[in-house]
Chimera marker file (.cmm) of the C-alpha trace (Angstrom):
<marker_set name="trace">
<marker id="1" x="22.418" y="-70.473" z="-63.058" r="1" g="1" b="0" radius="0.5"/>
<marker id="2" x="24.852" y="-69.191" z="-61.115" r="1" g="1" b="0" radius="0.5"/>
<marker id="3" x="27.587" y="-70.765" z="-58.928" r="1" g="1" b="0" radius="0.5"/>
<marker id="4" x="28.354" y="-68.996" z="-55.651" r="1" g="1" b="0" radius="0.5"/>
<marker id="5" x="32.099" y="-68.533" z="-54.512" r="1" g="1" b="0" radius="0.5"/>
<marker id="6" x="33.722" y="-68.036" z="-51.430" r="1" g="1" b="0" radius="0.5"/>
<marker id="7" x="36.362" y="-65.738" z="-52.735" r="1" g="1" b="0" radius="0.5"/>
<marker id="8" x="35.686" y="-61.945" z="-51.121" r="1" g="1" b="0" radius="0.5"/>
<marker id="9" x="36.666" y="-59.240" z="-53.502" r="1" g="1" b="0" radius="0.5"/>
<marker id="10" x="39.822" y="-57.341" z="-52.194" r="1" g="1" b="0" radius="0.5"/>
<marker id="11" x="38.851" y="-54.711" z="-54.343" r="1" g="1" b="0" radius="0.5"/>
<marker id="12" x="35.709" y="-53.391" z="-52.870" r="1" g="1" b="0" radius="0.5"/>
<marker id="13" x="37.536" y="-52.312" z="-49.814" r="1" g="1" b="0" radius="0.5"/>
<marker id="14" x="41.173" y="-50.678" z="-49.165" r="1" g="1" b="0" radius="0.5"/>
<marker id="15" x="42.827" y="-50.364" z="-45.832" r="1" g="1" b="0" radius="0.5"/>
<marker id="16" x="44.825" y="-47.053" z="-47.322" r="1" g="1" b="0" radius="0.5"/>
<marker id="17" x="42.488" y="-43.924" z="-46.976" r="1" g="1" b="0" radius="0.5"/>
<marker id="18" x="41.587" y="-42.752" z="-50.412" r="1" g="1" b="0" radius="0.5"/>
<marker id="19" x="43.133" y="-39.050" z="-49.343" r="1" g="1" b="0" radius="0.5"/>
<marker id="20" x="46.774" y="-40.051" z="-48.838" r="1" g="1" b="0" radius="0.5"/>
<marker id="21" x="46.280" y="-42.656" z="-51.766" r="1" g="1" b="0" radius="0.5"/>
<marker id="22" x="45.672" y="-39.872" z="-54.020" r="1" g="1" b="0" radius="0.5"/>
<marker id="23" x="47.908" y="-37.520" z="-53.586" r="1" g="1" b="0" radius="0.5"/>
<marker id="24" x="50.811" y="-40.336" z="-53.349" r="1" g="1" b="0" radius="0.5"/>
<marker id="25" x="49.896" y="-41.439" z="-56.589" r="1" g="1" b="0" radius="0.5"/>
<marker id="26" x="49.386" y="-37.415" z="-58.259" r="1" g="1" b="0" radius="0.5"/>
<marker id="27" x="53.061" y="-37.506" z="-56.850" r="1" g="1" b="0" radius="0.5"/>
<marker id="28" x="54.444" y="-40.180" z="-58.064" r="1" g="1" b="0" radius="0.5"/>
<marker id="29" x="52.888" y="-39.226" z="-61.278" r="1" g="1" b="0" radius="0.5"/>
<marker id="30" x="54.723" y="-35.647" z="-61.313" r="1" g="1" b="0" radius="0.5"/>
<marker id="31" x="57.758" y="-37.305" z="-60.455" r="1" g="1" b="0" radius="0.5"/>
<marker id="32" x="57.911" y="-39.641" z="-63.743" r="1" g="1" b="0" radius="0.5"/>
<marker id="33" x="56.664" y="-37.124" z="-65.581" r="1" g="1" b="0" radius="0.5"/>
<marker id="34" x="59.893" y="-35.160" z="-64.665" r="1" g="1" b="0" radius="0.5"/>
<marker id="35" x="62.191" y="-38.347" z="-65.000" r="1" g="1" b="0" radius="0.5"/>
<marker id="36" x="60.971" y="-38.749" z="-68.563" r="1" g="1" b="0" radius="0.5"/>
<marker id="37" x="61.578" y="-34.695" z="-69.404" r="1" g="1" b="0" radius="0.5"/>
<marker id="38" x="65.179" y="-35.616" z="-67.902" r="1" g="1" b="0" radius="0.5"/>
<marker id="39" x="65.836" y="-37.957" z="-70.450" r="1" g="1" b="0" radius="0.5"/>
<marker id="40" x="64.398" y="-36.075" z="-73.564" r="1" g="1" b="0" radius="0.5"/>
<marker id="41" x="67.015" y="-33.555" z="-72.366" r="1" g="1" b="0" radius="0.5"/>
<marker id="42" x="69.663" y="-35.370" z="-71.633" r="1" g="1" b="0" radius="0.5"/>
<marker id="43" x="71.098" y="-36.617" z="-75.182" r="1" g="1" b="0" radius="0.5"/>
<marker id="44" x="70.352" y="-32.530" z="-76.455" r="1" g="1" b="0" radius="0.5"/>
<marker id="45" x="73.447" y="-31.655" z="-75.065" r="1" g="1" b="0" radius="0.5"/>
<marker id="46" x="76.120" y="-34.301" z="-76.112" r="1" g="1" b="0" radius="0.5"/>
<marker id="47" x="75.057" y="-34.173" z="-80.058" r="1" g="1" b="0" radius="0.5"/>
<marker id="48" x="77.681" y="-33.945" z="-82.257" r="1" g="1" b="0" radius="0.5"/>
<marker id="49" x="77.485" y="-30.195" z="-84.191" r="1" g="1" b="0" radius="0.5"/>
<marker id="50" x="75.825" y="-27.839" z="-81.496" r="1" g="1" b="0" radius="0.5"/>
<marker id="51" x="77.482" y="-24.855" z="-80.650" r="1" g="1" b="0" radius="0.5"/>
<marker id="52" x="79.350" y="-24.449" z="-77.417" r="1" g="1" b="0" radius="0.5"/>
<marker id="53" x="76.226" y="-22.037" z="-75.783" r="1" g="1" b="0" radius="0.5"/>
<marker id="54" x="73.625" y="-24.317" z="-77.191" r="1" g="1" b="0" radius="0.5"/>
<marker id="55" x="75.271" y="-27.757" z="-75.638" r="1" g="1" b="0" radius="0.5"/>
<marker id="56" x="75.642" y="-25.256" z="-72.184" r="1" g="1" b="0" radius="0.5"/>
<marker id="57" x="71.780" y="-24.465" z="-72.613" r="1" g="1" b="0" radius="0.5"/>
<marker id="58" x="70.604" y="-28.050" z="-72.866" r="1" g="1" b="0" radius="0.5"/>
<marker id="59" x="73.089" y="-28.771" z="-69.891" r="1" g="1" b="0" radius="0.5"/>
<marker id="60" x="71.530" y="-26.299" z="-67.400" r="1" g="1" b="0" radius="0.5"/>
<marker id="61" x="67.672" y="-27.474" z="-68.388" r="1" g="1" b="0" radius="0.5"/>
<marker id="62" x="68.977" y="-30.810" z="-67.790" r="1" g="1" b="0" radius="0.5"/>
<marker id="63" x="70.019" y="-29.778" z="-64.585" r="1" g="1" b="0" radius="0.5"/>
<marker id="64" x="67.192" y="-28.184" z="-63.724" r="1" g="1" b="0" radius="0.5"/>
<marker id="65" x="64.907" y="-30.572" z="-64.233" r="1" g="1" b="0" radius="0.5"/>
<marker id="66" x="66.538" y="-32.868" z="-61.720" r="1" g="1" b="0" radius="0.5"/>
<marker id="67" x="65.022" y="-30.592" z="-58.648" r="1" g="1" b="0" radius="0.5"/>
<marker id="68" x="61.518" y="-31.469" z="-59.015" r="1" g="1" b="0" radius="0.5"/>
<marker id="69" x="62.427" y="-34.696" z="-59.429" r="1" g="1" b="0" radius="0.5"/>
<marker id="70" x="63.876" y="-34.984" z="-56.346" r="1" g="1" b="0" radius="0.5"/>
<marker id="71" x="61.716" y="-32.902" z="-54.845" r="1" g="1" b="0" radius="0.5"/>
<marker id="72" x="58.287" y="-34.463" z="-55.631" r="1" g="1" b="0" radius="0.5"/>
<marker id="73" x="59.807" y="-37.888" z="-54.649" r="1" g="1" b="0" radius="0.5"/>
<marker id="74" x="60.664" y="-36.661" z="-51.324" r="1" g="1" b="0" radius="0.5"/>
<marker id="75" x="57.257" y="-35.829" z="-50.991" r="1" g="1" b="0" radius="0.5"/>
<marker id="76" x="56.107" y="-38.619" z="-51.994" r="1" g="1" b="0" radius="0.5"/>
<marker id="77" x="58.547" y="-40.959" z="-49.862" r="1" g="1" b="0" radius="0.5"/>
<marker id="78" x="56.877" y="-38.839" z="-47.052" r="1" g="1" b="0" radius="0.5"/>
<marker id="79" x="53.111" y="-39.252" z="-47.658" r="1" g="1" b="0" radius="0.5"/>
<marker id="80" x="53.697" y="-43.134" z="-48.278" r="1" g="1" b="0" radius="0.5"/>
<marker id="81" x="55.833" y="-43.397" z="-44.845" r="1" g="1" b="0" radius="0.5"/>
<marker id="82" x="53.663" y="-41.355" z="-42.698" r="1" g="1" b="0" radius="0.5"/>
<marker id="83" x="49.772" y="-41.413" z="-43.799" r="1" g="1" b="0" radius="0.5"/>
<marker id="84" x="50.333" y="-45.209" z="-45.950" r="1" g="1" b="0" radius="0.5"/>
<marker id="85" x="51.448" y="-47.222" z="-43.149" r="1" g="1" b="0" radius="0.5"/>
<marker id="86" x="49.977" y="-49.965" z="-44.483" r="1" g="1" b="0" radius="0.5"/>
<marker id="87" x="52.186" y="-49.898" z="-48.543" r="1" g="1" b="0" radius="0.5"/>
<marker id="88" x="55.307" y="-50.468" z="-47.038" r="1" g="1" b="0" radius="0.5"/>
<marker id="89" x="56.784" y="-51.547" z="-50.379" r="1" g="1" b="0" radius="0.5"/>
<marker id="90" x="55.654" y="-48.413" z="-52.097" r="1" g="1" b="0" radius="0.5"/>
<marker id="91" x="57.237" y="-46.031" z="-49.276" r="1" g="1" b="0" radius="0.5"/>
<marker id="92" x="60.457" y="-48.088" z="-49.478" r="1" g="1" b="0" radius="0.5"/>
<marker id="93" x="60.507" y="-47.747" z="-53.027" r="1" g="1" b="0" radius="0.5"/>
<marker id="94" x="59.711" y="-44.186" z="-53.033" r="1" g="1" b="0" radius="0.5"/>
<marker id="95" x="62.419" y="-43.789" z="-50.651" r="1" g="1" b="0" radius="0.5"/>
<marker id="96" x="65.046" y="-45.822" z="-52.693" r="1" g="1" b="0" radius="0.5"/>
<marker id="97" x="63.621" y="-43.408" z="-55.619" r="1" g="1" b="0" radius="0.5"/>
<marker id="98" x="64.811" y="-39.968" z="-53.884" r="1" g="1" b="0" radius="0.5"/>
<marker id="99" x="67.751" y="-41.335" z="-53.047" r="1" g="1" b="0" radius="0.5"/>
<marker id="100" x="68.908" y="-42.233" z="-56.250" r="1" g="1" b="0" radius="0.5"/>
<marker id="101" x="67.867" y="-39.262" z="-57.635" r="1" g="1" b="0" radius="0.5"/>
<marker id="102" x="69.917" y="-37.395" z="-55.272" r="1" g="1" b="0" radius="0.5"/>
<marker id="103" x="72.433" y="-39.333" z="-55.968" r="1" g="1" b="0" radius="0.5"/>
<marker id="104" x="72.259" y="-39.338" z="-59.760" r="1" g="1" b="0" radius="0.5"/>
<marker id="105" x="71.740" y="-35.256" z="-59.014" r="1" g="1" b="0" radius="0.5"/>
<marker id="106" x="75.307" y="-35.379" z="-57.628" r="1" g="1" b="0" radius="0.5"/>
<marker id="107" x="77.189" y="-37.315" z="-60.021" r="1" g="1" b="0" radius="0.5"/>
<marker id="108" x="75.394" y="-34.964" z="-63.001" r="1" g="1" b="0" radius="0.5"/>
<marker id="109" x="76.886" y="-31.925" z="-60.865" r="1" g="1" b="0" radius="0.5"/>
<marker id="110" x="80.642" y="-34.454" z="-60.766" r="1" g="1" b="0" radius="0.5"/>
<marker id="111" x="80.158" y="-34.451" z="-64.352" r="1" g="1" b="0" radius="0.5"/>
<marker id="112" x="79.367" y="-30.656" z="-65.258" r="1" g="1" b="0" radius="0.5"/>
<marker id="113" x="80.777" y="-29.003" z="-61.908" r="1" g="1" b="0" radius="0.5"/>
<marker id="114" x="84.231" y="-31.218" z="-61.334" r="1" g="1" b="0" radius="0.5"/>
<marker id="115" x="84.887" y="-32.124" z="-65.014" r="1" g="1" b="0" radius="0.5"/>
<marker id="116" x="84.869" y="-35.808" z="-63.778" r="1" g="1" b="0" radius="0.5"/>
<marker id="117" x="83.906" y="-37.301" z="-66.983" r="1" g="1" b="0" radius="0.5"/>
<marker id="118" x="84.602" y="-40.784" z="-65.556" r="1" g="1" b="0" radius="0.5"/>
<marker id="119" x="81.512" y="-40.526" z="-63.366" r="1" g="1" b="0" radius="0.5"/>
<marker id="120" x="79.170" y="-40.380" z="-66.748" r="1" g="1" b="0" radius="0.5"/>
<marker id="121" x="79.088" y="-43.980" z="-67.458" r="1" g="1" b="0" radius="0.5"/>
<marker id="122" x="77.656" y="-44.735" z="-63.549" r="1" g="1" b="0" radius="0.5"/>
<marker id="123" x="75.420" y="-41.666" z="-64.284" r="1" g="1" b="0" radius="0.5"/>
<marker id="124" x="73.846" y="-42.903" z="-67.531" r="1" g="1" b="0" radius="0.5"/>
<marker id="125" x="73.217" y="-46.358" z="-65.516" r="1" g="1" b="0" radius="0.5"/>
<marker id="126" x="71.725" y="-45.031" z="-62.601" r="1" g="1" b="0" radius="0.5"/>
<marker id="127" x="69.397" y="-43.150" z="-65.139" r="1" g="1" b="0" radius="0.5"/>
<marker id="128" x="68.186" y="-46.115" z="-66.461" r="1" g="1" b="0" radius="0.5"/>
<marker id="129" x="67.741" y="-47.200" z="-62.595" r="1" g="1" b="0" radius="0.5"/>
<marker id="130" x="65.932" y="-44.269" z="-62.030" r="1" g="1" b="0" radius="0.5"/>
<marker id="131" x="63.674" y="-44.741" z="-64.931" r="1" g="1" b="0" radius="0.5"/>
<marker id="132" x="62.387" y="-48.061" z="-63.732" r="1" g="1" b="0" radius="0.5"/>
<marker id="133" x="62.069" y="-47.775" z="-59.866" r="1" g="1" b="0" radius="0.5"/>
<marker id="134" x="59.620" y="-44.176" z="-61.038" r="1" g="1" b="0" radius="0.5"/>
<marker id="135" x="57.679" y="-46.827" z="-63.544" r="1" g="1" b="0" radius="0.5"/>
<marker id="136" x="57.623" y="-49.955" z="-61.072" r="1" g="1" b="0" radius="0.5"/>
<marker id="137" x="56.436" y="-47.053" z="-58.431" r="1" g="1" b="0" radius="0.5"/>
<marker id="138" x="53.666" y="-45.507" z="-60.661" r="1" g="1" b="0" radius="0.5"/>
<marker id="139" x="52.555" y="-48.916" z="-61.442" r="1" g="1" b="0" radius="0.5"/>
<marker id="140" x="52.523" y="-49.900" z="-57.917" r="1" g="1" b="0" radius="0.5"/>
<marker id="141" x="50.316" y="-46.844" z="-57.383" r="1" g="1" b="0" radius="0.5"/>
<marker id="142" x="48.194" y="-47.992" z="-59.941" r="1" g="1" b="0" radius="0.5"/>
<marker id="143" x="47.307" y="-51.295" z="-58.394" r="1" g="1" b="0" radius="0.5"/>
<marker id="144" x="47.085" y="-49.432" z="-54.383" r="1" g="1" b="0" radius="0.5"/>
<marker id="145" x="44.286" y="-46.675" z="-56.123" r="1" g="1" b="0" radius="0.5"/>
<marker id="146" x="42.535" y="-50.329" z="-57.577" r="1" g="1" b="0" radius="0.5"/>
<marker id="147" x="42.248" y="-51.391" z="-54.273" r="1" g="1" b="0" radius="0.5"/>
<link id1="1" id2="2" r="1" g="1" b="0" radius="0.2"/>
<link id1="2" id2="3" r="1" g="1" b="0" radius="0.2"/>
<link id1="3" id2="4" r="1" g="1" b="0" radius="0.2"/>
<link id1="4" id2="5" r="1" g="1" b="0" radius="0.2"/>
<link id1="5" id2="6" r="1" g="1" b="0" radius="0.2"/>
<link id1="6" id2="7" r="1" g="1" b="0" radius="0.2"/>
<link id1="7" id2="8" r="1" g="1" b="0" radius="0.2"/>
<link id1="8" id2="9" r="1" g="1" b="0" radius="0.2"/>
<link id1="9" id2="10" r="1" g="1" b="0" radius="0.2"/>
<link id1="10" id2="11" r="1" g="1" b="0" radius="0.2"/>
<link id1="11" id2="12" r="1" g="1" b="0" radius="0.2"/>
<link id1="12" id2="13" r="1" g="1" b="0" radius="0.2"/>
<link id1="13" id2="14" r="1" g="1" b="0" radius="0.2"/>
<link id1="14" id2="15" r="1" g="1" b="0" radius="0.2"/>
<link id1="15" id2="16" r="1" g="1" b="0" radius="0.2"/>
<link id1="16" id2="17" r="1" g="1" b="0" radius="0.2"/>
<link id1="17" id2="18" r="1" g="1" b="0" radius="0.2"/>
<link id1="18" id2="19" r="1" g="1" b="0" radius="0.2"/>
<link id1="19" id2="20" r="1" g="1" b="0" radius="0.2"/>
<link id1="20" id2="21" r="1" g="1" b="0" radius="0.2"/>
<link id1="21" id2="22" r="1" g="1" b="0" radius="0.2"/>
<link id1="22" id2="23" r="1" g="1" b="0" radius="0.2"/>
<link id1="23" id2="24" r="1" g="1" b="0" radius="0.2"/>
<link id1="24" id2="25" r="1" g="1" b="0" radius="0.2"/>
<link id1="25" id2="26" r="1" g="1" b="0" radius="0.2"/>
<link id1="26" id2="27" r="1" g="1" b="0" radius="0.2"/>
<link id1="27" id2="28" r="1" g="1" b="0" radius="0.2"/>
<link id1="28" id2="29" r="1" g="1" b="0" radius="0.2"/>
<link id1="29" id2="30" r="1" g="1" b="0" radius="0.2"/>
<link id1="30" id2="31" r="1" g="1" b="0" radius="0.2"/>
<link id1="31" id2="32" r="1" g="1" b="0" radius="0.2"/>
<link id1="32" id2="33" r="1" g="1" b="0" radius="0.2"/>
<link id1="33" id2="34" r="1" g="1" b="0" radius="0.2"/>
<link id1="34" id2="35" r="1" g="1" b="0" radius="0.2"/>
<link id1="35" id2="36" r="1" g="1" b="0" radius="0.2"/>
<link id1="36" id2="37" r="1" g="1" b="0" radius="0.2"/>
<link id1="37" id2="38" r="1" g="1" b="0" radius="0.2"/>
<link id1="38" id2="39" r="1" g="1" b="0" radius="0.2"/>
<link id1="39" id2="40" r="1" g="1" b="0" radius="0.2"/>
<link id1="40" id2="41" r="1" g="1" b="0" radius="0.2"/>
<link id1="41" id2="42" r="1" g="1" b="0" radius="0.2"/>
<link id1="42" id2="43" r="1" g="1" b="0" radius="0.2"/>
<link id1="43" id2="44" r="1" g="1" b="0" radius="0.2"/>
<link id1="44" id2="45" r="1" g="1" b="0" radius="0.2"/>
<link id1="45" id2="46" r="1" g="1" b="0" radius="0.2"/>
<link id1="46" id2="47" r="1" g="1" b="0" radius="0.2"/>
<link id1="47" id2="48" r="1" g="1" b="0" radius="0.2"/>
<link id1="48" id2="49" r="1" g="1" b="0" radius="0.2"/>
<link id1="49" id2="50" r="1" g="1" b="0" radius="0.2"/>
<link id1="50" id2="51" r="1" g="1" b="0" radius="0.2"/>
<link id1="51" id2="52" r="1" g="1" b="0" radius="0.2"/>
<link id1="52" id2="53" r="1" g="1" b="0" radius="0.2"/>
<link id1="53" id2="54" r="1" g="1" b="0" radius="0.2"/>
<link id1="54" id2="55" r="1" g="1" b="0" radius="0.2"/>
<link id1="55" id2="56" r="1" g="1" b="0" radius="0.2"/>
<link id1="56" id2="57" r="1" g="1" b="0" radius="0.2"/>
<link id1="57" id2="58" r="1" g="1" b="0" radius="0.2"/>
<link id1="58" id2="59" r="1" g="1" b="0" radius="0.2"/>
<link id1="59" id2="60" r="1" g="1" b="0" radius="0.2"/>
<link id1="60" id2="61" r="1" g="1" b="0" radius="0.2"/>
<link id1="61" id2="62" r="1" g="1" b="0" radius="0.2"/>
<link id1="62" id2="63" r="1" g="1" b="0" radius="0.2"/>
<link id1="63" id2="64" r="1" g="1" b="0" radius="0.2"/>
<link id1="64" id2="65" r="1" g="1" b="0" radius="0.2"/>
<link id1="65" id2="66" r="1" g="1" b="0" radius="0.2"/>
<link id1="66" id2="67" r="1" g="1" b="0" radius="0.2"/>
<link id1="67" id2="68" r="1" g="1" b="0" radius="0.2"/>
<link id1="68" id2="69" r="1" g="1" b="0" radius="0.2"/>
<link id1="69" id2="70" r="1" g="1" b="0" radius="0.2"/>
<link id1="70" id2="71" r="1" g="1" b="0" radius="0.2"/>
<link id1="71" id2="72" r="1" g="1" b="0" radius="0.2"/>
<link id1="72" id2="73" r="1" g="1" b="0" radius="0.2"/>
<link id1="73" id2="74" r="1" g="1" b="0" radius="0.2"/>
<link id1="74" id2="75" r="1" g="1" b="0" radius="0.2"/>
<link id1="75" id2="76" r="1" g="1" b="0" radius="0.2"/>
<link id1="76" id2="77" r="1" g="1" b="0" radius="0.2"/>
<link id1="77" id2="78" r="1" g="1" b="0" radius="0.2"/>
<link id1="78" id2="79" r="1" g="1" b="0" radius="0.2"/>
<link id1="79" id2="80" r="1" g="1" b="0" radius="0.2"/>
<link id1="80" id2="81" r="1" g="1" b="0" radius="0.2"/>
<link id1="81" id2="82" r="1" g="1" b="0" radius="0.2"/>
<link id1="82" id2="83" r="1" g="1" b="0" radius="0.2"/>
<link id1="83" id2="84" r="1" g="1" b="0" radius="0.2"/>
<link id1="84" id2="85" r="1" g="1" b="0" radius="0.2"/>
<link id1="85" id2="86" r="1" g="1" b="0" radius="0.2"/>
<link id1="86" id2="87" r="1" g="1" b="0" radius="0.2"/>
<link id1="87" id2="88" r="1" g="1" b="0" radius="0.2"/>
<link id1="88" id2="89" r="1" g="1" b="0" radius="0.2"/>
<link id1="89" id2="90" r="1" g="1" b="0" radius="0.2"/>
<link id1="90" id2="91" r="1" g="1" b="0" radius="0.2"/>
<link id1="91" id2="92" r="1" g="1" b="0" radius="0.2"/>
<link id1="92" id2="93" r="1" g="1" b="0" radius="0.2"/>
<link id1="93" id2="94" r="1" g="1" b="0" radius="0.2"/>
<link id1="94" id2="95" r="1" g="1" b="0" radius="0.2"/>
<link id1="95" id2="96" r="1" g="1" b="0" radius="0.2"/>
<link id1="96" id2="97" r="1" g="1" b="0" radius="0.2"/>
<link id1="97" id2="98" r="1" g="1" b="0" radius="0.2"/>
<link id1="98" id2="99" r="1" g="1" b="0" radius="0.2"/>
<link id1="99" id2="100" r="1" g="1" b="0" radius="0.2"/>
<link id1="100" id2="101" r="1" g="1" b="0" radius="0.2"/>
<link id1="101" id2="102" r="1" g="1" b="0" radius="0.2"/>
<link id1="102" id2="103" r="1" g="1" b="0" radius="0.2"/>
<link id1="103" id2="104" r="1" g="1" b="0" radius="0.2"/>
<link id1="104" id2="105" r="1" g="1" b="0" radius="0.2"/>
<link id1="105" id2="106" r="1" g="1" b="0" radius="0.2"/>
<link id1="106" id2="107" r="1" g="1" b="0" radius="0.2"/>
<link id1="107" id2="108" r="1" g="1" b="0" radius="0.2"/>
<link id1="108" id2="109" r="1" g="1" b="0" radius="0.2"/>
<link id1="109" id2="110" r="1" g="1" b="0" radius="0.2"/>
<link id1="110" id2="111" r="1" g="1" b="0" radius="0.2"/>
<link id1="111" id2="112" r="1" g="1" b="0" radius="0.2"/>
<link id1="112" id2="113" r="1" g="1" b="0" radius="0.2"/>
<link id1="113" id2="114" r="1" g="1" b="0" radius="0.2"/>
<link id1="114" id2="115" r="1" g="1" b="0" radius="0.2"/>
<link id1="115" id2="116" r="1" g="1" b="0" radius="0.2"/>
<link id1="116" id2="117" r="1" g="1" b="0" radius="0.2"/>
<link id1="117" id2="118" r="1" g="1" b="0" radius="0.2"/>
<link id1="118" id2="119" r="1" g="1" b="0" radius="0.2"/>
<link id1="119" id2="120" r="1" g="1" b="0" radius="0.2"/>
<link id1="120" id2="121" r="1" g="1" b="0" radius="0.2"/>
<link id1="121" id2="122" r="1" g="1" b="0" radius="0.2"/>
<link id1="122" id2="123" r="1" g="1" b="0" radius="0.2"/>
<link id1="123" id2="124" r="1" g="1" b="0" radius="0.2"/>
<link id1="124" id2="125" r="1" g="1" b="0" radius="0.2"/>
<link id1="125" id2="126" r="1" g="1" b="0" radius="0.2"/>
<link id1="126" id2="127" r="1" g="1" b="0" radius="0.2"/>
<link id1="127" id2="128" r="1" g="1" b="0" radius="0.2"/>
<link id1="128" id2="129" r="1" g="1" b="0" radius="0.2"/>
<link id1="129" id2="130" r="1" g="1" b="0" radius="0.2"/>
<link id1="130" id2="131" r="1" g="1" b="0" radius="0.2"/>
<link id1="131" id2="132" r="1" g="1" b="0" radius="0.2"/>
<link id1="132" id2="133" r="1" g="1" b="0" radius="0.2"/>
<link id1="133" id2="134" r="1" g="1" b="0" radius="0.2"/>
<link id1="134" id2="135" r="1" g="1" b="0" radius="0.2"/>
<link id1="135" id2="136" r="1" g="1" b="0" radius="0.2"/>
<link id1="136" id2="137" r="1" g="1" b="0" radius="0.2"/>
<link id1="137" id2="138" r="1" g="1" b="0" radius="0.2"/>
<link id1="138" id2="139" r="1" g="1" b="0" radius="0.2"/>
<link id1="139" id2="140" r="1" g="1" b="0" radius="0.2"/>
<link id1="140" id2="141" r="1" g="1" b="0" radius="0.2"/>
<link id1="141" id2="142" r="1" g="1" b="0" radius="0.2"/>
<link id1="142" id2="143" r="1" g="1" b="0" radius="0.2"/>
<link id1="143" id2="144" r="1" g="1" b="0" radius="0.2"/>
<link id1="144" id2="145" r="1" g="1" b="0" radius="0.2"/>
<link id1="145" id2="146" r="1" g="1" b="0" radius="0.2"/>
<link id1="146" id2="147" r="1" g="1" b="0" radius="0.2"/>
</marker_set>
């Protein structure tokens, strides 16, 4: 026997087109992906015992991996405020998400650039910040792609 309910299944149907939904989410996805190469590099170049042109090396990959980072999660911020009206929360965050990273992109280049090695305690904090708005964002996306 079976009892009937009332309760309509939010999943069947999604008021974000499945289009914009995707490529938000393959995104978002790059994006982490490049947040977590950031921090495998980012502890290379302060260990005790490297040479001088190895710490240099591990500096400037570090570096460089901070561009796609910013620059998928502008692209993302874009997609979710112009084709996902409707995931306000998930363009706001991916919005907050760029512009950390632009901002943790600056104090890196405060760090390395200026020699302002005050700036590397707000740095490694924001890095943790950055870490967790790119996983609550790809878990967001997770649950917008379920429906």
């Amino acid at each position: 026997m079976t009892v009937p309910t009332t309760r309509s299944d939010s999943r069947t149907t999604s008021t974000l087109p499945a289009g914009p939904r995707r490529a938000f989410a393959v995104l978002v996805g790059l994006t982490v992906l490049f947040v977590f190469l950031q921090s495998l590099t980012a502890g290379e170049f302060i260990s005790d015992g490297l040479p001088e042109s190895a710490k240099a090396t591990w500096t400037d990959v570090h570096g460089l991996v901070a561009y796609p980072i910013m620059v998928f999660a502008l692209a993302a911020a874009v997609v979710a405020f112009t084709r996902l009206s409707a995931a306000r929360l998930a363009a706001v965050g991916a919005g907050a998400l760029f512009v950390l990273s632009v901002v943790q992109w600056l104090l890196g280049h405060a760090i390395t650039t200026l020699g302002w090695d005050w700036v590397t305690p707000w740095h490694v904090v924001l890095a943790f910040v950055v870490y967790g708005v790119a996983i609550w964002l790809s878990v967001r996306t997770a649950a917008m792609r379920r429906g």
